[in-house]
N, C-alpha and C positions, 0 to 999 in steps of 0.2 A: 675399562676404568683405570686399571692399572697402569697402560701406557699410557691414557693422560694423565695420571697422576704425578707420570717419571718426569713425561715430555713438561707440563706446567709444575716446576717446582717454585719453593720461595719467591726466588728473586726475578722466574718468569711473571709472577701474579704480580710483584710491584711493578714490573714495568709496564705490565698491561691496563693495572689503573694509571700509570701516571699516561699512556699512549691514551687511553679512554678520554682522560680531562684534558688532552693537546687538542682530539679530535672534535671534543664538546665546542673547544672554545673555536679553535675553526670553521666550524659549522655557523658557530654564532657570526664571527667575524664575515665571515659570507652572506648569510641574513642580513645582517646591519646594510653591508657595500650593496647589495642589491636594492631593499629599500630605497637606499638616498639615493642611486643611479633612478631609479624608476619615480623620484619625486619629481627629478627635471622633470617635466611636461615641456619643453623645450627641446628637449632633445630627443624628443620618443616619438614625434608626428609620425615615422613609418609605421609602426607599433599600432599608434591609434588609429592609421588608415585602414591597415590589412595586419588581420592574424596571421596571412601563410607566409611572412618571411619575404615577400619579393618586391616590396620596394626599399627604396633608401630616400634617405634625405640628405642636402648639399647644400653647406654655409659658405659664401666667396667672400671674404673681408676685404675691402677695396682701399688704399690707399685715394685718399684725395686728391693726391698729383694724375691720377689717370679720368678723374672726368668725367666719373661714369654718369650718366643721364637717362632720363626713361625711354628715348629713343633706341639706346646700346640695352637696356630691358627686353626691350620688346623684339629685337632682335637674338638676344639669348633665348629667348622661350620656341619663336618660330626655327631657329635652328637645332632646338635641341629636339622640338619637334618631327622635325624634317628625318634626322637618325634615329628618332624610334621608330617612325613610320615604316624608313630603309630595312627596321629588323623586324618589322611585322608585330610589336609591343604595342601599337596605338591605332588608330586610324584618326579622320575627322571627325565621326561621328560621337566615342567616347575618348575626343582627346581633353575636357574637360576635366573629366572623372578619373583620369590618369596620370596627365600631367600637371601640376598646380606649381606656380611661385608667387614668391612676396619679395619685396625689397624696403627698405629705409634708410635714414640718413637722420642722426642725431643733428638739433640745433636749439634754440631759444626762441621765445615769441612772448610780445606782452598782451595780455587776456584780460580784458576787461569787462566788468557787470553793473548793476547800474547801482551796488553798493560798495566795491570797490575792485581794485587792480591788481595783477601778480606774474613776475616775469619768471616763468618756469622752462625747465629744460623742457625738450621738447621732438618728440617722433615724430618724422615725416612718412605715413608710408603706405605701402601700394599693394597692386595685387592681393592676397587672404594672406593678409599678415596676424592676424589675428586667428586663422589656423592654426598656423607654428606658433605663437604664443596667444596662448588661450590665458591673459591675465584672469584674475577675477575679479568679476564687478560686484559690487552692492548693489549696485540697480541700472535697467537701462537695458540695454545691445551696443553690439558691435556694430559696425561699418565697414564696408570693402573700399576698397583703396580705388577702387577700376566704378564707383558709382559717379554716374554723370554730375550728379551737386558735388561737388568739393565742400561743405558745407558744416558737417558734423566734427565737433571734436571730443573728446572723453577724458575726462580729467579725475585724476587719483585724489583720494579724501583729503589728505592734505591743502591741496589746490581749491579742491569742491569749497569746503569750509572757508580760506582765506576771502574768497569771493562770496558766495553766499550766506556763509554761517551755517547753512545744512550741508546736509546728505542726500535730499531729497528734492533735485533741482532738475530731474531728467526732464526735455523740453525746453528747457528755460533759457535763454538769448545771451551772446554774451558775444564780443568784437573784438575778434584779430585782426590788427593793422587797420580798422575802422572796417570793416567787413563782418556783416552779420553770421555768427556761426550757432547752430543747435547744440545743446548738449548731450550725447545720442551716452553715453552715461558714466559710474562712476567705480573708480577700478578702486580695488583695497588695497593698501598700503601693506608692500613685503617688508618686513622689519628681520629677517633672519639676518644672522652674523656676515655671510659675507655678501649679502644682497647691498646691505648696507657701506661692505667695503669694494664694492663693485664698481660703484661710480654713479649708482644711482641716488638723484638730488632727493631735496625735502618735496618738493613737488616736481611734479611730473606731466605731461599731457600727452593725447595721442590725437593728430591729425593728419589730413591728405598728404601727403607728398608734395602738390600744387600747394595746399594750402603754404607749409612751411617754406617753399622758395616764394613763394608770392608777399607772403607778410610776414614772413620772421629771416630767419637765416638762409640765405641762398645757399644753401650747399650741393654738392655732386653725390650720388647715393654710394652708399660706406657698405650696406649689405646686400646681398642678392642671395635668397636662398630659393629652392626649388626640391620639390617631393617627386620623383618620376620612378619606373618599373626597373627592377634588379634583380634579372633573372640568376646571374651569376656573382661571382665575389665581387670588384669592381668597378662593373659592368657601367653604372650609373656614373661616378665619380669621374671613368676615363670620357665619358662622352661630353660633360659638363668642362672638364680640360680642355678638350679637342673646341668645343665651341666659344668656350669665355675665355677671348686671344687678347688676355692681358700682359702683360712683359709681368714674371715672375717677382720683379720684387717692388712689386706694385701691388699684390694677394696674396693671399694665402690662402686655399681649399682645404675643408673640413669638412671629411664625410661621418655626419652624427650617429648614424645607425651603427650599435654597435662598439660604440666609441669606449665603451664602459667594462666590456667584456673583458675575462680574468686574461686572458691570454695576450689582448693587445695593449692593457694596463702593465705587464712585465715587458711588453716589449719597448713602451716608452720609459721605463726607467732609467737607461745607459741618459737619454737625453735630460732627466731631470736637473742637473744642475744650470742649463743654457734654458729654462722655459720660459725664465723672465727676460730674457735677451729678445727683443723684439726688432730684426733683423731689417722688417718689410714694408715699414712706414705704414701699417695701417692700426686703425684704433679699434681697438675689441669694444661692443655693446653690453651692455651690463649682464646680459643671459650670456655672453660667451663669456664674460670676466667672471662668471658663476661657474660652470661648469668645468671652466679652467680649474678654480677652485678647488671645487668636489674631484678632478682628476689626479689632482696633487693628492689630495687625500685617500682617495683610492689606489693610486700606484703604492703609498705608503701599508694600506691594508693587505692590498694584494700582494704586499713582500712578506709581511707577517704570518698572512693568510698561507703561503706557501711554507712557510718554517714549518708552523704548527701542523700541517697534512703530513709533512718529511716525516714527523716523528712516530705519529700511529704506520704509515708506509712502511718504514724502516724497523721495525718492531715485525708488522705482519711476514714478511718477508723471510726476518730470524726466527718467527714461530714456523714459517712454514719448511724451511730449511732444518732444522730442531725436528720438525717430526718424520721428516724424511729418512734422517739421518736417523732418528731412535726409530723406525716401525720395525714393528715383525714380521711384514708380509713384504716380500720382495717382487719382484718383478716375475724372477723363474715362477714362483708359489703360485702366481694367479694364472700365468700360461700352464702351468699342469692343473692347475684347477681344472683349465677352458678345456684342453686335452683330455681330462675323466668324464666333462660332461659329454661333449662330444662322443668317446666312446661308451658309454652309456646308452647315446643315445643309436648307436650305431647294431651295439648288441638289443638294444630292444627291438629294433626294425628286421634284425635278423630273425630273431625269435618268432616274430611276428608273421613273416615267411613260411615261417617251417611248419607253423599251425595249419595256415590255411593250404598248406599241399596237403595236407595229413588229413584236412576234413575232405579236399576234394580225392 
């Protein structure tokens, strides 16, 4: 009691509360950045597939001038295929259940009902897009992108209401480009801060891919993302490279999984100031202009985050060093400790000997 009373005096015990409330609020500041990292539902599909850590997920942002079309899709999946197979991660049987993509392409379309009209932005898209972003609906289901009717569209509350006046329209007819489409249902409106400074409109809709080149905006698809096995660091990323042979500054590749983590948040800080510098000619979707977002805010945590650990760190270290330097028991003290018990035990075994000749 007395050497720690030496070793923690006065001005050790204040530093140790002020080291306590660094580490408090660290801890908090770590809570929080975890949190909002794990609100994306966007950015966690690996997460949500598999608990054990071995898949990844893979965003391609595509520049317009390259063209991309579902024909160059369907080629990206069978190829990417082809080298899981190469490593024994897939076969045909569960390449389903393993390998998964979605793609899109933002555009406009005007949506008509038989009370009235509304020209909304508007998602083209394929494949389980609705996988990787799981909006939320008020009412209804989703649609796959790859179902034979091109047919169904899903329109966000704002939209719902401009048209029908409800919420409660699931089923009910309405005509893109004079083409009968269902309403298969209806998504809630994100109102957070930077959802709304993202680039997402007052309404919104979600249809086929066919649908939106057919009867709204003809465009070339802008996204291509794809969930596949990542046995190692990555493993996933370089093979999604190797096969989507796009000339570089035509994309950009973002591997989500992960993205959020403390260690690869300091490492893109040296780049923070160049983040809004968009080199590549392609246009971010409102879920990467979010995430973007939350990363800037996160690099900025994770710097804080690091101060405040420095401080309890650097304290522990001085107490540990402080009692090294004050003990009473030194190095020699415990080896002749070790040395008495030892011979102790060495004279009892003798002893022990000498009894039993003496009884034989």
């Amino acid at each position: 009691m007395a050497y720690l009373r030496e070793v923690f005096q006065k001005k050790q015990i204040k530093w140790a509360i002020v080291s306590f409330v660094f580490l408090l609020a660290a801890l908090i500041v770590t809570a929080l950045s975890v949190r909002k990292a794990n609100s994306l539902t966007d950015q966690n599909i690996s997460r949500r597939w598999s608990d054990d850590n071995d898949y990844t997920s893979i965003s391609v942002f595509i520049s317009e001038l390259a063209d991309i079309r579902e024909r160059d899709v369907q080629g990206y999946y069978y190829g990417i295929k082809a080298k899981l197979t190469e490593e024994s991660l897939i076969n045909d049987d569960d390449a389903g259940r393993k390998l998964v993509q979605a793609y899109s392409s933002v555009g406009e379309t005007q949506i008509v009902s038989n009370t009235g009209s509304v020209k909304v932005t508007t998602l083209g898209v394929g494949g389980d897009f609705f996988l990787f972003h799981p909006v939320k609906l008020v009412s209804g289901n989703y649609f796959s992108g790859d179902e034979v009717m091109k047919d169904k569209v899903i329109l966000d509350k704002n939209a719902a209401f401009s048209l029908f006046g409800s919420y409660d329209i699931v089923g009910q007819m309405v005509e893109i480009g004079g083409i009968r489409h269902i309403v298969a249902g209806v998504a809630e409106e994100d109102t957070g801060y930077l959802q709304k400074l993202s680039g997402m409109s007052d309404s919104i809709a979600y249809v086929s891919y066919d649908t939106l080149c057919k009867y709204g905006t003809d465009r070339p698809i802008d996204v291509y993302e794809v969930l596949l096995p990542n046995p190692v660091g990555s493993f996933g990323k370089k093979i999604v490279e190797e096969v989507v042979a796009i000339d570089e500054g035509k994309m950009e590749i973002i591997e989500n999984a992960g993205r959020f983590k403390f260690y690869k948040l300091l490492m893109k800080v040296p780049s923070f100031p160049i983040r809004s510098m968009n080199l590549k000619g392609v246009v971010y979707p409102y879920w990467e202009n979010v995430a973007r977002g939350v990363e800037g805010y996160l690099m900025m945590a994770a710097l804080v985050g690091t101060f405040l650990y420095l401080v309890p760190i650097v304290y522990l270290i001085y107490i540990v060093s402080r009692m090294w330097k004050m003990r009473t028991i030194h190095i020699r003290d415990i080896k002749q400790f070790v040395d008495n018990l030892i011979d102790a035990h060495r004279r009892k075994e003798y002893f022990k000997e000498d009894e039993n000749e003496e009884d034989n």
